[in-house]
C-alpha positions as MATLAB code, in Angstrom:
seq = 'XXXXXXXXXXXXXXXXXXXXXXXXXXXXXXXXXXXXXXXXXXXXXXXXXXXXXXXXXXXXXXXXXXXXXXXXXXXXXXXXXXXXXXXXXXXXXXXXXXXXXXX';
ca = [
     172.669  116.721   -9.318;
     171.834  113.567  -11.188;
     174.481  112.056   -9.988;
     174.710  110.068   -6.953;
     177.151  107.800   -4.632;
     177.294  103.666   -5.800;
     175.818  104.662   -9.307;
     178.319  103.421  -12.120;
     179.052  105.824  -14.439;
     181.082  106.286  -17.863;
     183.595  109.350  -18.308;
     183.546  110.989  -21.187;
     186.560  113.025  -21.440;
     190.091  113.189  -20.179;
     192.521  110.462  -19.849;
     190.432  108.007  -18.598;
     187.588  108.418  -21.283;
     185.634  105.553  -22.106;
     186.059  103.729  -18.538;
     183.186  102.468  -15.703;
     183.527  102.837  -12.624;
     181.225  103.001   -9.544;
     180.801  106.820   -7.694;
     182.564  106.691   -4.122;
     181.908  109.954   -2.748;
     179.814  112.964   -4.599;
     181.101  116.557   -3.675;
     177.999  118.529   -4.293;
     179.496  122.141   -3.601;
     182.432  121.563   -6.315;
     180.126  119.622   -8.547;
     182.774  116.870   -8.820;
     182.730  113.072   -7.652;
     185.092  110.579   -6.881;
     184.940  107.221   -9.071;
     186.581  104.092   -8.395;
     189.485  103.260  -10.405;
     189.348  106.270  -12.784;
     191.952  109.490  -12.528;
     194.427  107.875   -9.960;
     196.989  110.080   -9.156;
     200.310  109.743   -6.982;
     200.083  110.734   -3.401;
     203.726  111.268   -1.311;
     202.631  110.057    2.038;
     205.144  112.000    4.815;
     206.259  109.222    7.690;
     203.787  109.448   10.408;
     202.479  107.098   13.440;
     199.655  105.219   11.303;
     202.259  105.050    8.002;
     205.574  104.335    9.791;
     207.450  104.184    6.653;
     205.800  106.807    4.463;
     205.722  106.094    0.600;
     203.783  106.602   -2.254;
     200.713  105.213   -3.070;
     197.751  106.072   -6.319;
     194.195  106.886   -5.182;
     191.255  108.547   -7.038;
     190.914  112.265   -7.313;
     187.323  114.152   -7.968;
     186.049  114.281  -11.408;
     183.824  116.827  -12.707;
     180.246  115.967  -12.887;
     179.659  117.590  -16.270;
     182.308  114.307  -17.912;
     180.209  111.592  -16.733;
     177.518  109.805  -17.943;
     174.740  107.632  -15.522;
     175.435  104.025  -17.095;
     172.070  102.278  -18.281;
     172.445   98.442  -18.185;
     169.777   97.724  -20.353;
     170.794  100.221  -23.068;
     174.746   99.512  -21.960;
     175.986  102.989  -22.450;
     175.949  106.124  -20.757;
     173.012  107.854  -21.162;
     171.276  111.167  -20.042;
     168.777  110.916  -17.125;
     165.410  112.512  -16.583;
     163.787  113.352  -13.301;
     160.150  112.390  -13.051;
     157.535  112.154  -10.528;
     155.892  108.542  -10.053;
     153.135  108.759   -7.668;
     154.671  110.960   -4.987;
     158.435  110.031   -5.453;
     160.555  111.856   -7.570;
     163.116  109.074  -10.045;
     165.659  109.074  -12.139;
     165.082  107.504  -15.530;
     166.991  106.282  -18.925;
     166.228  109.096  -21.662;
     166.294  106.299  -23.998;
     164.584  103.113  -22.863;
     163.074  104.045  -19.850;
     164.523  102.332  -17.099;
     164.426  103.352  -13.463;
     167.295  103.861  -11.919;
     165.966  104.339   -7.972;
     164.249  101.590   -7.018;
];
């Protein structure tokens, strides 16, 4: 997966098309990640011991990899990533300017 936790990425469809956000948490197995800020939903919390009161509270559900985009800052857009060997390390870059995205 190209795809990987504190990248900032750019979703591409659904509700929330069009916004950046930085990954969270990449489920590998279901191909979806979580991104911060981006397809909050509403959670009913039930009263329990560490949430006394219980409530309701908005918190970011998994995305599908396949609607987002790596961000490139130098290009500033989301752009598609190829996977290249440099010496003996294998990187991510920018399809369209080049840039490296592990350092």
């Amino acid at each position: 997966m190209k795809i990987r936790r504190n990248d900032i990425v750019v979703v591409l469809r659904g509700r929330d098309q069009g916004k950046q956000g930085k990954v969270l948490q990449v489920l590998v197995e279901e191909r979806r990640a979580v991104v911060e800020g981006v397809n909050l939903v509403t959670k009913h919390l039930r009263k329990s011991q560490d949430n006394p009161k219980g409530g309701i509270i908005k918190k970011e559900a998994p995305l599908a990899v396949a609607n987002l985009k790596l961000f490139c800052a130098a290009c500033k857009k989301g752009v598609r990533v190829a996977r290249v060997l440099e010496g003996a390390k294998r990187v991510r870059k920018c399809k369209g300017c080049g840039q490296v995205f592990d350092s």
